[in-house]
N, C-alpha and C positions, 0 to 999 in steps of 0.2 A: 379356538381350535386352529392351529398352523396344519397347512396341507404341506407337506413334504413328499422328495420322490427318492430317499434316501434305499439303496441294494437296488434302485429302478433304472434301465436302461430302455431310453428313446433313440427311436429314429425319427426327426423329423427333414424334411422333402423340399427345397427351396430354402435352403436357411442357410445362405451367402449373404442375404439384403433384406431386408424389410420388414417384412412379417416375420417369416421363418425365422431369420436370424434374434427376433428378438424373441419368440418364442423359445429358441434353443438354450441362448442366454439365461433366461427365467426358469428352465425346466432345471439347469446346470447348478442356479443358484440354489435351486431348494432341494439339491442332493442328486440330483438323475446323472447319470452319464450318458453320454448325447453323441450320438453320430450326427456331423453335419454334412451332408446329401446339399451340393449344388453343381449342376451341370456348368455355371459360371456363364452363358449364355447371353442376350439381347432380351428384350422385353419380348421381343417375334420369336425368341428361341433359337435365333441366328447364333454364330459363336461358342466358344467356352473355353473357361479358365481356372484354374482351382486354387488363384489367389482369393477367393472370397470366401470360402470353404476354410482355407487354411488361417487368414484373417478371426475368421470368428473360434478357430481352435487356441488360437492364442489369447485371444480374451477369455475363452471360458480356463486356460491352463493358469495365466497370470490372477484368476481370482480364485485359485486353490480349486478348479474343479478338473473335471477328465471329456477330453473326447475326442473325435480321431474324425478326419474329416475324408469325405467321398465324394467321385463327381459322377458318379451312375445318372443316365439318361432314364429316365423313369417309365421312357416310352419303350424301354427295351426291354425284355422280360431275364436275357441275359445278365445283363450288368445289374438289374435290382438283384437278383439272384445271390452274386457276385458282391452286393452289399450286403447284402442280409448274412453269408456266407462269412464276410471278413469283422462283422455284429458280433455273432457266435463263438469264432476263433479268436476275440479278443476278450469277453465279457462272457459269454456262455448263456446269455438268453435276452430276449426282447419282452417288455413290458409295456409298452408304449410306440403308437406311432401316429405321427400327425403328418397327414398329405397335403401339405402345400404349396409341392409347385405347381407351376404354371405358366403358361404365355399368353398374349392377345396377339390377335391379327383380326383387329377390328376393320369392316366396312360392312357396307348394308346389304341385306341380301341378294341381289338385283346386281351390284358389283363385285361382291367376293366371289374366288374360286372354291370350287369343291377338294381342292387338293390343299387349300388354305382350312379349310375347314375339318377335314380331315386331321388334320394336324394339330391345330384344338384340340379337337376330339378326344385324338391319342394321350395327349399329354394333362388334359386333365382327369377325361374317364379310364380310358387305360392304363395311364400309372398310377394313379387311386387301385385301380384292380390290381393291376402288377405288384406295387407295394403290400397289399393286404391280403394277397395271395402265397407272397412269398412267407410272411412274416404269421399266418394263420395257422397254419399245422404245427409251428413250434408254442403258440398261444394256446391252442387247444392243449397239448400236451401238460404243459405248463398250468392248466388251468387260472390264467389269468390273460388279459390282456385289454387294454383300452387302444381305441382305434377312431382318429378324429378324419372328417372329410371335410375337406372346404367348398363349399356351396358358396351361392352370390345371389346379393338380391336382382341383379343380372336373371339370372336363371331363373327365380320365385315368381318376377312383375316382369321381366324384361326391359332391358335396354336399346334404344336403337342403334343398330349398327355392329349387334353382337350378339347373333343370331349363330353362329358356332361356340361362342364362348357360355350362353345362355344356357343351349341345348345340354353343355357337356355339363353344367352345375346344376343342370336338375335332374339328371341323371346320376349323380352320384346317390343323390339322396334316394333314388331307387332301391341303387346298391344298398344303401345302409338302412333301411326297411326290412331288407331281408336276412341280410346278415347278424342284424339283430337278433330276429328268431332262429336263426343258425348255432352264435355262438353263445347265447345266454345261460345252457346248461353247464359250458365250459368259463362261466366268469367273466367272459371276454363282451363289454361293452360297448358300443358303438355309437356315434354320435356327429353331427353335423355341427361347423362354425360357419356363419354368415360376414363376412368381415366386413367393413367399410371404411378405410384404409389411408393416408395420405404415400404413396408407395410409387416406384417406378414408373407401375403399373398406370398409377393412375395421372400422375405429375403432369395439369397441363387441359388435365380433363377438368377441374374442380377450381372453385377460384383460392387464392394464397391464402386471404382469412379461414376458409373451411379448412384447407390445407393442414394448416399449420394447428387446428384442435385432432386432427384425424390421424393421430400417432400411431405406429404399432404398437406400443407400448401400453396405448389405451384398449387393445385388444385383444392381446396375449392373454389378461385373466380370465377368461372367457377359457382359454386355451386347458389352461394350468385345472380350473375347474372341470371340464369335460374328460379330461385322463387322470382323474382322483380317484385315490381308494373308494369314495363312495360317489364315486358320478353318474347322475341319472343315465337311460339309456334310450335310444330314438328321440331325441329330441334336438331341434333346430336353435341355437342360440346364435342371434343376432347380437353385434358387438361393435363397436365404434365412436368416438370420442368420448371415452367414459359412460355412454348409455346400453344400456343391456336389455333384447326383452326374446322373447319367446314366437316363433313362428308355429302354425301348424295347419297340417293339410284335414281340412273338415268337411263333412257331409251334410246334405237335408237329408230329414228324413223322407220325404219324396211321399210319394203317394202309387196305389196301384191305379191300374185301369180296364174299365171293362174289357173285354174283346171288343167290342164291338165299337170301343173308343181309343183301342189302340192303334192308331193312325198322326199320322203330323198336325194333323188337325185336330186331334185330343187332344196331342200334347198343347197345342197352343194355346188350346181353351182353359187349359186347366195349367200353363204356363205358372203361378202364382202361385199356387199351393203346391206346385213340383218346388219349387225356388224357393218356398217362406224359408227362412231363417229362424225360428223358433225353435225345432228340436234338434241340431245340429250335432251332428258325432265326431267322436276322432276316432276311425276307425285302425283296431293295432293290429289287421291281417283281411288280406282281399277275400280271403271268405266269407267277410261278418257281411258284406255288403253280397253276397250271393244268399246268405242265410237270410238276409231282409226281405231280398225282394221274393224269396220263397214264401216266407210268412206271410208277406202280404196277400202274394196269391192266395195264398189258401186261404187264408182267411175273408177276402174277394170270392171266392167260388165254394167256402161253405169244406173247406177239404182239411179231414183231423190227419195233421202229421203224425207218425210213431214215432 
């Protein structure tokens, strides 16, 4: 089976260098036509240039495909707007869109500013929102849509010294927990990429032999798979140097406790069988885990639910 994105038009977010660009690349080759979104920026987000935007339109024209390149700030809800807008008037719908810009302004918490971190923030959880805001009410209509977030294992385990960049990638996957259940009756799919990258981003951090196995290119399909006719949805796919595996946020089943043990000192005594790992859930909506611990009560104090 060949996955193609042939009548398909992407917008993906960051695709002047690295990731993005190879992903734009690959979406182009296998039929999509591709808006290339890069602000042209610094790795801080300092700067911009829309020679790298323009770069990657020429490669994707000179290999027989189509796309038109944009430098909307992502952090702007204006100019995404303004891209989505100029999407529409050239192509007439969005199918696809994968958020991946971003910046670091790495230091440890203790030394970063909050106006640094802020700035994070914006740029990767508000223009994840901004993008998929903009680009949602013509998906819904459409009845279709795939919608990729870029998460980090940054944000899942944490890293030191990237405690805004952390914050804002595990917040996306907030976002895309609920949007799931938003858009699934409209076709519209949603899904997280965990990347592990050898990239701007990273250049420096990582030694040259890791480097040099941690390609975009070893990524991308990961990419190509998540915005497929048939792509699962809510699900975390980790991806980097050719290995691929599955993340997910799970549960104990937990246990109740008397009244009379509900106290920090129950909890502690009975620490271990709150914690076993034996019946562990993946729970697909915050209610299931309110409807648990209901049951339990009641079933703790003897009480028939209707």
């Amino acid at each position: 089976m060949s996955i193609r994105y042939d009548g398909k038009v992407a917008i993906v977010t960051g695709a002047g260098q690295g990731l993005g660009r190879s992903h734009a690349l690959s979406l182009a080759a296998r039929g999509a036509k591709v808006v290339i979104n890069d602000l042209g920026s610094a790795t801080d987000g300092t700067g911009g240039s829309s020679e790298a935007a323009l770069a990657v339109v020429a490669e994707i024209e000179a290999a027989g495909g189509e796309a038109i390149a944009n430098g909307a700030n992502v952090a702007k809800m204006d100019e995404v707007e303004a891209m989505v807008q100029q999407t529409m008037d050239t192509w007439g719908r969005i199918d696809i869109l994968v958020n991946n810009a971003g910046i670091l302004r790495d230091k440890s918490f203790a030394k970063g500013s909050l106006d640094d971190f802020r700035l994070v923030v914006d740029v990767h959880l508000m223009g994840t929102v901004n993008c998929t805001k903009a680009c949602w009410d013509i998906m819904r209509e459409q009845e279709y849509g795939r919608v990729v977030v870029t998460t980090s294992p940054s944000g899942m385990y944490g890293n030191f010294g990237q405690c805004n960049y952390g914050s804002a990638k595990m917040a996306v996957l907030g976002l895309m927990n609920t949007l799931v259940q938003e858009g699934g009756k409209y076709n519209i799919k949603v899904n997280a990429l965990s990347p592990t990258a050898g990239t701007r981003m990273t250049e420096g951090l990582i030694p040259d032999e890791a480097f040099n196995l941690l390609t975009p290119e070893t990524v991308t399909p990961a990419v190509l798979y998540l915005v497929s006719e048939d792509a699962p949805t809510r699900t975390i796919l980790c991806a980097g140097a050719g290995g691929f595996a599955v993340t997910r946020l799970v549960e104990s089943d937990g246990m109740w406790l008397p009244p009379e043990e509900q106290t920090p000192e129950g909890i502690a005594a009975n620490w271990d069988a709150i914690s076993n790992t034996d019946n562990e859930t993946q729970p697909q909506a915050g209610f299931e885990q309110t409807f648990k611990f209901v049951s339990k009560a009641a079933a703790g104090l003897g009480i028939e639910m209707g």
